[in-house]
N, C-alpha and C positions, 0 to 999 in steps of 0.2 A: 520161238527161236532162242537159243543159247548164246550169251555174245561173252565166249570166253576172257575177253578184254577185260570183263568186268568179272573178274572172281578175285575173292577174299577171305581168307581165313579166319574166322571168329569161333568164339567161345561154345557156340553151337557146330559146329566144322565151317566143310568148305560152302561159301554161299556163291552163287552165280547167278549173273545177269540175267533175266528173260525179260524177253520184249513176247507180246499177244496177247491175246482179251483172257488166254484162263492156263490156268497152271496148277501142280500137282505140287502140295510141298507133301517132300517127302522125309520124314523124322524120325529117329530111333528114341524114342523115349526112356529117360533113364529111372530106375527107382530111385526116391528118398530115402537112405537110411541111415542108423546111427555112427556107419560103419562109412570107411573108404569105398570107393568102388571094388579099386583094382587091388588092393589091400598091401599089405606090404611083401616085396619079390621075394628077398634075398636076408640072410641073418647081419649079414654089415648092415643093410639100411635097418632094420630092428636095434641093432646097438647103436646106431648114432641115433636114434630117435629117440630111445631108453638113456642114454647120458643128457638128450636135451631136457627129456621130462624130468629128471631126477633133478637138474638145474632147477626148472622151471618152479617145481615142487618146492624145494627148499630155499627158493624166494620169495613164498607166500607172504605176504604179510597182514596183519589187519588191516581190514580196507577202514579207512580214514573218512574218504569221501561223505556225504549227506545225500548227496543227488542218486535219488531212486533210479536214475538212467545210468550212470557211471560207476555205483553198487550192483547197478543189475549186472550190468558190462562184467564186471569183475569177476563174478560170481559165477557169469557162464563158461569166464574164459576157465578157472577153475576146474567146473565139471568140466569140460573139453578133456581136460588133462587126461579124467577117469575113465573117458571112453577110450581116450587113446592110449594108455596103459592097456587099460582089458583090449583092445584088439592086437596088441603087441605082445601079447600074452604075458605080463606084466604086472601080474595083479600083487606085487610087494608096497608099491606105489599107492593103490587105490586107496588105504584105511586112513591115510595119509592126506587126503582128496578129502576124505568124506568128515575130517573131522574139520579141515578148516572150513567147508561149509558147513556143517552144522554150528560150527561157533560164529559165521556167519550170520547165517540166516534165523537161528533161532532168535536172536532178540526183534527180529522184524516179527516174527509171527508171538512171541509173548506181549510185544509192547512197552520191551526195556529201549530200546535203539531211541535215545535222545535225537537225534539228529531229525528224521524223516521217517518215523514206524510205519509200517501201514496196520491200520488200525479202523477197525470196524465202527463206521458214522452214525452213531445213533438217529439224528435228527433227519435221515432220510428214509427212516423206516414209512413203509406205507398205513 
């Protein structure tokens, strides 16, 4: 039995009450992609999105931080930007993305990043 009293809107839709030994859920599964779902409607919301990236962009800064978690943090928020450029069709923006992570991340993977490199442990070799 359905006990409409009991329904609530969450992040999956709508949920409802059931009282009985067995029940059917029933789910529209969404893909994972790189992408929005519903992508962007209309060319306004394109340009207000393309003025926030270009902000966002031209606030990059060298990340400061040491902590491998709060560098990471940074780093993803960055590419973020690169996807949401290329799906805005946008790609003036991208090389832009791509160079502050690479001046990023590349001292993690040579081994110059003083702070917290990650760096291949010898003494755990088998």
């Amino acid at each position: 039995m359905v006990i409409t009293q009991l329904t609530y809107l969450s992040m999956d839709g709508e949920l409802l009450g059931i009282v009985g030994d067995s029940w059917i859920l029933e789910e529209t599964p969404f893909t994972v992609d790189w992408y929005s779902i519903n992508g962007f409607q209309d060319q306004e919301t394109i340009n207000h999105v393309i003025a926030a990236l270009e902000q966002d962009v031209a606030d990059l800064q060298p990340i400061k931080t040491s902590s491998t978690y709060f560098y990471g943090k940074q780093i993803a928020r960055a590419a973020r930007f690169a996807l949401i450029a290329e799906e805005a069709h946008y790609q003036e923006l991208i090389p832009r993305v791509r160079e502050f992570l690479e001046e990023s991340i590349t001292p993690w993977l040579d081994g110059s990043f003083e702070g917290n490199a990650l760096l291949y442990d010898n003494k755990w070799v088998d």
